[in-house]
LOTORVO-912274 format. One record per atom (N, C-alpha, C, O, CB): residue number from 1; x, y, z; atom name. Coordinates in pm, whole numbers, plus 50000, padded with zeros to 5 digits. Atoms other than C-alpha are relative to their C-alpha. Glycine has a CB too. Example, Ala and Ser with C-alpha at 12.3 -4.5 7.8 and 13.67 -1.06 7.14 Angstrom:
<sites>
<1 <50089 49881 50000> "N">
<1 <51230 49550 50780> "CA">
<1 <50090 50120 50000> "C">
<1 <50194 50118 50066> "O">
<1 <49901 50003 50125> "CB">
<2 <49918 49881 49994> "N">
<2 <51367 49894 50714> "CA">
<2 <49923 50109 50073> "C">
<2 <49974 50220 50090> "O">
<2 <50041 50046 49858> "CB">
</sites>
This chain:
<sites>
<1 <50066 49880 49956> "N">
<1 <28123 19885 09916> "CA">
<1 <50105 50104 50039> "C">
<1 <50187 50082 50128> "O">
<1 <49905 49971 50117> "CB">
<2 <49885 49866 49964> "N">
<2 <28339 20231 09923> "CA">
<2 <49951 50027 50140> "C">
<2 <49845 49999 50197> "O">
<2 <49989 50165 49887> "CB">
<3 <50041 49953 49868> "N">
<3 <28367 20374 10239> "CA">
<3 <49964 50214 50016> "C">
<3 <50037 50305 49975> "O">
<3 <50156 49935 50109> "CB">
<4 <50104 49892 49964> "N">
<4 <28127 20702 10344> "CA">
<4 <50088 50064 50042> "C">
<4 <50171 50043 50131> "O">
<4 <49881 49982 50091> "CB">
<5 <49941 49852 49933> "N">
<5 <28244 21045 10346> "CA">
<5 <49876 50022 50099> "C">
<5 <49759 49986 50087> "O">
<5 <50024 50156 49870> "CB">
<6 <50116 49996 49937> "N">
<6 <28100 21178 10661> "CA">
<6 <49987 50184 50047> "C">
<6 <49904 50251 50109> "O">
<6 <50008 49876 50133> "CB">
<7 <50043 49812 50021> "N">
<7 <28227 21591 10593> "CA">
<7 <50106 49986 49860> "C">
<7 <50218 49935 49853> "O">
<7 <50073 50162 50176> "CB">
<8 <49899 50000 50112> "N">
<8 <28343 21649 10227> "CA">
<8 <49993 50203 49990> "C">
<8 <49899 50282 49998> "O">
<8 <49928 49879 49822> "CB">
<9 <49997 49837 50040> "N">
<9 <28482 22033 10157> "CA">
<9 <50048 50023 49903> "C">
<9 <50163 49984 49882> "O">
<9 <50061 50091 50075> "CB">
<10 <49988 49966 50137> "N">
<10 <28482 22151 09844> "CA">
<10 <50035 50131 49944> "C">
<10 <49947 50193 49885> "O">
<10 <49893 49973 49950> "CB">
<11 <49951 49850 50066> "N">
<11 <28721 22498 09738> "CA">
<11 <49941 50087 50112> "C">
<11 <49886 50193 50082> "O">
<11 <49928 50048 49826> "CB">
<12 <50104 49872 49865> "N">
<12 <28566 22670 10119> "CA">
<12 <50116 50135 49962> "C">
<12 <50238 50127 49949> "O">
<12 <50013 49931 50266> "CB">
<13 <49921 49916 49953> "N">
<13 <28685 22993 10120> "CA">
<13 <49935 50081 50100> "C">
<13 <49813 50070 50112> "O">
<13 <50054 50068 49903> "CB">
<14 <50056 49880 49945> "N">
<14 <28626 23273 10347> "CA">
<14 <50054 50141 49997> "C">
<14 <50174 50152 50024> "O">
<14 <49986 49976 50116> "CB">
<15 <49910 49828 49985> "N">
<15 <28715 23677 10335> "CA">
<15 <49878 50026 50102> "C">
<15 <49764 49987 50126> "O">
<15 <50018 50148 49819> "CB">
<16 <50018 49863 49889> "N">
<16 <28687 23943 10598> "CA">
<16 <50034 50117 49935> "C">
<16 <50134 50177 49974> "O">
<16 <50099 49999 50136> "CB">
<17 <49921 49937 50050> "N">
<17 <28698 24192 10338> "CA">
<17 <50096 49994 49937> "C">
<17 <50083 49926 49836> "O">
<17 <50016 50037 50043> "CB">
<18 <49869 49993 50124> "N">
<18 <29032 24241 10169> "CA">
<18 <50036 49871 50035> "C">
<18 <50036 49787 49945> "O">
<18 <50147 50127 50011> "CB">
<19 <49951 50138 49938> "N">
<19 <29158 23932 10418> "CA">
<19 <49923 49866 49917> "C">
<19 <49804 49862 49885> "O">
<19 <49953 49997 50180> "CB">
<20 <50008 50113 50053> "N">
<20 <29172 23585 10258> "CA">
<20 <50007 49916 50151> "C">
<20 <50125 49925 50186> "O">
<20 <50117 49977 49880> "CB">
<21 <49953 50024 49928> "N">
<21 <29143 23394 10593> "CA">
<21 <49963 49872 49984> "C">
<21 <49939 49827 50096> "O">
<21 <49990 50066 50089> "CB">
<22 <50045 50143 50048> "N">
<22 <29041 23026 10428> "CA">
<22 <50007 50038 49832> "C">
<22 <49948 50134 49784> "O">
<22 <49820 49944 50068> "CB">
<23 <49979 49950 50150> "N">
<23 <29160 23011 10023> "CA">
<23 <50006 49845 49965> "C">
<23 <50095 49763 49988> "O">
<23 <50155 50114 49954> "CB">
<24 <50006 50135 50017> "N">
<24 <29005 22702 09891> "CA">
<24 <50042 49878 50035> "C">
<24 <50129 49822 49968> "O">
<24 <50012 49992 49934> "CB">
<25 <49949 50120 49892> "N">
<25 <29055 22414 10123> "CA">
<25 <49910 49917 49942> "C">
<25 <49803 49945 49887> "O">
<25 <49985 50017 50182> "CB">
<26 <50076 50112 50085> "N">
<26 <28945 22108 09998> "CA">
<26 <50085 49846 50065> "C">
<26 <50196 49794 50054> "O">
<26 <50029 50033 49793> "CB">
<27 <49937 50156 49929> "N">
<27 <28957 21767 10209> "CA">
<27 <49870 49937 50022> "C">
<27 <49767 50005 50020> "O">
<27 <50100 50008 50169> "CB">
<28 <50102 50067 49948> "N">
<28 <28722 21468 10310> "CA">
<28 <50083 49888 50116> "C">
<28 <50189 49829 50139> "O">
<28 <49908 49927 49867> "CB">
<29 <49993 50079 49893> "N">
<29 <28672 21304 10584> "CA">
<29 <49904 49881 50037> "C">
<29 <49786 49905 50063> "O">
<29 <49999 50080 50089> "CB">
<30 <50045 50088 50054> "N">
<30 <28586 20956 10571> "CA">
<30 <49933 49887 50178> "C">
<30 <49993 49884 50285> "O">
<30 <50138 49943 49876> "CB">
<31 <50065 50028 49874> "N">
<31 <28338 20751 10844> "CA">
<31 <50111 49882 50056> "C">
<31 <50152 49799 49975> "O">
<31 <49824 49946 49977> "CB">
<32 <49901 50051 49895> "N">
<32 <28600 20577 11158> "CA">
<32 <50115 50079 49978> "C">
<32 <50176 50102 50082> "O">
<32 <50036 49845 49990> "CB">
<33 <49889 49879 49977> "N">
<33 <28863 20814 11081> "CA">
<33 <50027 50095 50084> "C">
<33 <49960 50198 50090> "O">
<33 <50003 50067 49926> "CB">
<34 <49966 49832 49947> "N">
<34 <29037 21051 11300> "CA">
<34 <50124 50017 49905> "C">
<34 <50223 49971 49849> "O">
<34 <50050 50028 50199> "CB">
<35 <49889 49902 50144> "N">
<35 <29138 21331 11103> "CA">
<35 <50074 50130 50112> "C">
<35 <50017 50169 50214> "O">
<35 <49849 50120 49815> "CB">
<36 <49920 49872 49920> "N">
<36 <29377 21620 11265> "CA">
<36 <50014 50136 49937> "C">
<36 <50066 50128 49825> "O">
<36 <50148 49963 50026> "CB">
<37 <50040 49865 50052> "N">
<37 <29330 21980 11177> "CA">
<37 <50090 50084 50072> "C">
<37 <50064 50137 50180> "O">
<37 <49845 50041 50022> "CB">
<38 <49857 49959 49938> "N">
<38 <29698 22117 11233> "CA">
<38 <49999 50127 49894> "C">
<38 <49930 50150 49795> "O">
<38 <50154 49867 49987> "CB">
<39 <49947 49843 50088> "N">
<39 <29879 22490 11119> "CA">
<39 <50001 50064 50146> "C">
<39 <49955 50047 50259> "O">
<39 <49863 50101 49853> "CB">
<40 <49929 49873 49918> "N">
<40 <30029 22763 11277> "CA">
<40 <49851 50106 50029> "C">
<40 <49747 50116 49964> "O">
<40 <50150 50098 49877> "CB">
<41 <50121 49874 49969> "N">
<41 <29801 23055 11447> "CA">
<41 <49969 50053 49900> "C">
<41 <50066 50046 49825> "O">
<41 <50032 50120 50086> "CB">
<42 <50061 49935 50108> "N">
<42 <29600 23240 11174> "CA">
<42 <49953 49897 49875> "C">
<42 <49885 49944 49783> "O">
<42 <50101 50108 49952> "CB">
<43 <50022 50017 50141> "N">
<43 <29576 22959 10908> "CA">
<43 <49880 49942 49957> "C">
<43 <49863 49872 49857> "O">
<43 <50096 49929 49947> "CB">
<44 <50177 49992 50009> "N">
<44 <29203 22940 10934> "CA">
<44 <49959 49862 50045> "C">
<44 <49878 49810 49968> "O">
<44 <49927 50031 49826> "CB">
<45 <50052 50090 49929> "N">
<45 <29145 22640 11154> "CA">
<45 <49869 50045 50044> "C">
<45 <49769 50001 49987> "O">
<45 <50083 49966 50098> "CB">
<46 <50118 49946 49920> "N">
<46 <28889 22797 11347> "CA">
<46 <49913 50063 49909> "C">
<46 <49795 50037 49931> "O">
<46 <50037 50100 50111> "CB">
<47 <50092 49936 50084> "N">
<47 <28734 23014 11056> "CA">
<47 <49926 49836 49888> "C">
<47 <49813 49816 49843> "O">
<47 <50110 50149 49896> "CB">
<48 <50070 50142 50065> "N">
<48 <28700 22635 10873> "CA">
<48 <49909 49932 50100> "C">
<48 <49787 49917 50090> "O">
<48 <50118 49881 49956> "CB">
<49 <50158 50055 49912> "N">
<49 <28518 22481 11143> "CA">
<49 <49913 50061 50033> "C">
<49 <49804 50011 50004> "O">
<49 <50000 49950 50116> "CB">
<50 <50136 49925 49994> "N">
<50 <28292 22728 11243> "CA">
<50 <49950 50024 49874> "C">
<50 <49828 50035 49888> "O">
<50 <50007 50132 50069> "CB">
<51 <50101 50074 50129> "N">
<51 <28173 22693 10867> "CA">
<51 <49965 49877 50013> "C">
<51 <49851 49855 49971> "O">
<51 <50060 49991 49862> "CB">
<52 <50050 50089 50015> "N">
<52 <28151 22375 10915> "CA">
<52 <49899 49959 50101> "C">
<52 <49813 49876 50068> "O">
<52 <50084 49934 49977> "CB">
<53 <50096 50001 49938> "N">
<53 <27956 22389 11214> "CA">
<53 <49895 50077 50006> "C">
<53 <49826 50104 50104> "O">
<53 <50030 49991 50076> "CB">
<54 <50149 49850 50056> "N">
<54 <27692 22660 11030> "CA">
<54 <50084 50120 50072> "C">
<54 <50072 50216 49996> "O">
<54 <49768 49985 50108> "CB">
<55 <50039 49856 49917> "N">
<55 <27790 22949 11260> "CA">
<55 <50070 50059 49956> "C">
<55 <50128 50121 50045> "O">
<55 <50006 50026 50142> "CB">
<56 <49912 49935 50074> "N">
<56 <28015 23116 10971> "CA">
<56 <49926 49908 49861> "C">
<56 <49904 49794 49820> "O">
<56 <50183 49984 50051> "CB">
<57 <50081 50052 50175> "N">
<57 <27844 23124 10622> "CA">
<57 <50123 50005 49841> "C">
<57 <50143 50109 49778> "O">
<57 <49832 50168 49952> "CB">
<58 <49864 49972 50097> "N">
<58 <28152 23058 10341> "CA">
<58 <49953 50131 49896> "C">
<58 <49839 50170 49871> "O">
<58 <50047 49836 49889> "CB">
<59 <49997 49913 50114> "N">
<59 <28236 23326 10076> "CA">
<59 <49934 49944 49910> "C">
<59 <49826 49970 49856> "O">
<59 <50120 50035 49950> "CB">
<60 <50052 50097 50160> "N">
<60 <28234 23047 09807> "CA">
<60 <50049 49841 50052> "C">
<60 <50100 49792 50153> "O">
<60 <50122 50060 49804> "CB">
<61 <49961 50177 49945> "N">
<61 <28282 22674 09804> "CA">
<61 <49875 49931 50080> "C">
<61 <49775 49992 50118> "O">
<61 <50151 49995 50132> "CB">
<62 <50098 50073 49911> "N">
<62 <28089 22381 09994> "CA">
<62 <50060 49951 50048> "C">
<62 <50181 49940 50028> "O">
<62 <49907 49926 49970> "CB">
<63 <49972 50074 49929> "N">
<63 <28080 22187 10235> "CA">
<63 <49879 49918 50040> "C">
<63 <49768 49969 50060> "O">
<63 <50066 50060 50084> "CB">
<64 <50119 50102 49946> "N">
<64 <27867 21865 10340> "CA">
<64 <50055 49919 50150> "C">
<64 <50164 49862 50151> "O">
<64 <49966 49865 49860> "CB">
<65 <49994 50087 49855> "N">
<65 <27862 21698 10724> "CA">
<65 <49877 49894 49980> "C">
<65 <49757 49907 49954> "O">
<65 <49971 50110 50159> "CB">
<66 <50132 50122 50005> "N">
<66 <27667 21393 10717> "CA">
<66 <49900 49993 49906> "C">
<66 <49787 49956 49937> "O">
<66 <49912 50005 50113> "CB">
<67 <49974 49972 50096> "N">
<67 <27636 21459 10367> "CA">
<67 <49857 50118 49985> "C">
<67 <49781 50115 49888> "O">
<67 <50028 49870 49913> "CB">
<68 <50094 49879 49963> "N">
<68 <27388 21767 10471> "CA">
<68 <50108 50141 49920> "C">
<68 <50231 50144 49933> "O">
<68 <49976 50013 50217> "CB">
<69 <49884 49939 50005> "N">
<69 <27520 22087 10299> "CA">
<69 <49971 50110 50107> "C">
<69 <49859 50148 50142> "O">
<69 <50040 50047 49854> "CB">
<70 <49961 49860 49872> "N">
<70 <27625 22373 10570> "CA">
<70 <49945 50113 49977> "C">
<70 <49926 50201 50060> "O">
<70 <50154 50054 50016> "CB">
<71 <50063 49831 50018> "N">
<71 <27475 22658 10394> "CA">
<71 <49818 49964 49990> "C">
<71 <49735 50015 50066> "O">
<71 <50076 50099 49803> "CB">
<72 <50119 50037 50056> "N">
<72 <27147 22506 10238> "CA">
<72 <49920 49940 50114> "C">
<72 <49801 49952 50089> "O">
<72 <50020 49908 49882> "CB">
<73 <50039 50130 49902> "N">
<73 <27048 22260 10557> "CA">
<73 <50102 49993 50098> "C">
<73 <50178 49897 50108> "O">
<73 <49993 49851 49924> "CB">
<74 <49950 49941 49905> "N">
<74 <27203 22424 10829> "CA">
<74 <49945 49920 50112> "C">
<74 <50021 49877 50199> "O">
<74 <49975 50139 49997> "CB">
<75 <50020 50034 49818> "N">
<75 <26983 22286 11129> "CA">
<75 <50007 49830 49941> "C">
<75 <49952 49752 50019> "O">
<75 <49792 50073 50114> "CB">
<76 <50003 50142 50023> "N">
<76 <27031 21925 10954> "CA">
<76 <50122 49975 50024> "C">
<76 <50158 49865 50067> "O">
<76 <49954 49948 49872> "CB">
<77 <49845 50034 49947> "N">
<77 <27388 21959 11008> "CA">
<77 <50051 50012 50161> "C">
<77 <50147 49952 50210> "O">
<77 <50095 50103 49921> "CB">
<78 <50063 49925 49836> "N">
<78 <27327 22098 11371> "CA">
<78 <49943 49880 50070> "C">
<78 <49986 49846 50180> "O">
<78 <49851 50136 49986> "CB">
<79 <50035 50124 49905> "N">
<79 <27130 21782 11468> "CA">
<79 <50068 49881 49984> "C">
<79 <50037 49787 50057> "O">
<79 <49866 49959 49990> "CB">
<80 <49938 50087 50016> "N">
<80 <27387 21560 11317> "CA">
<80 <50168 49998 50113> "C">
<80 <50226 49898 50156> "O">
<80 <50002 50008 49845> "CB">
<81 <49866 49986 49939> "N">
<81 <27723 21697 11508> "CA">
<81 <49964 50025 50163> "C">
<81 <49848 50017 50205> "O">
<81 <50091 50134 49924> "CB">
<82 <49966 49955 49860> "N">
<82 <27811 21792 11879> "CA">
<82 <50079 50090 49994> "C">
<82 <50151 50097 49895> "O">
<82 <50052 49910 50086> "CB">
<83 <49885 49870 50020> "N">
<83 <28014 22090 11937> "CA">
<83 <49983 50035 50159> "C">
<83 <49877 50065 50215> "O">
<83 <49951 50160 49864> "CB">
<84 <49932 49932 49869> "N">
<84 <28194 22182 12286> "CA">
<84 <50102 50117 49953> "C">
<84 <50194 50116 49871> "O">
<84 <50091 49879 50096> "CB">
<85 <49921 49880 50003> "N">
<85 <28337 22490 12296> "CA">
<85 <50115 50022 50077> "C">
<85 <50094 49992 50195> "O">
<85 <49928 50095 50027> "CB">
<86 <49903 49987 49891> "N">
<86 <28707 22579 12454> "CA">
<86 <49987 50160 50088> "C">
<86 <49967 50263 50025> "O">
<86 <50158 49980 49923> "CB">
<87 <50017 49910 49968> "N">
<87 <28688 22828 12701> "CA">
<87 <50131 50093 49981> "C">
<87 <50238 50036 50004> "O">
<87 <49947 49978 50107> "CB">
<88 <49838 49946 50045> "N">
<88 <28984 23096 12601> "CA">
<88 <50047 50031 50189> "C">
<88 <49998 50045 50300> "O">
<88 <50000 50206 49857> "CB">
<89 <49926 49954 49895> "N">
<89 <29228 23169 12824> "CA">
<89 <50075 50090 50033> "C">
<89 <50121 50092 50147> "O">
<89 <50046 49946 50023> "CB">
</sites>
């Protein structure tokens, strides 16, 4: 038995306009895994997860969480995750 993707992303991008701030990212993440989501300030950490947690709709590309996709089945991905927020500082 293979083991279960449990978020696969497929070419996400995102623009702000002219800005490229996510340019096809493409990774899975597979169920008991911790995965680490490293880069320097700007290189779209934060613009990738907030797609992946619905509340940023991609340019182009997919993405599935709990093999729900993020654009199509938005509140199915919503009752599958948890999300804490950092407060800035």
């Amino acid at each position: 038995m293979g083991r279960k993707k449990v978020i696969e992303v497929l070419n996400l991008t995102q623009k702000f306009g002219d800005f490229t701030a996510v340019d096809n990212v493409r990774f899975d993440v597979y169920e008991g895994e911790i995965f680490g989501f490293l880069g320097p300030n700007g290189a779209g950490k934060t613009t990738t997860i907030n797609m992946l947690i619905t509340l940023l709709k991609p340019t182009s590309g997919e993405a599935y969480v709990a093999g729900y996709n993020v654009v199509k089945e938005p509140y199915r991905v919503r009752r599958m995750i948890g999300v804490v927020f950092q407060d800035p500082t």
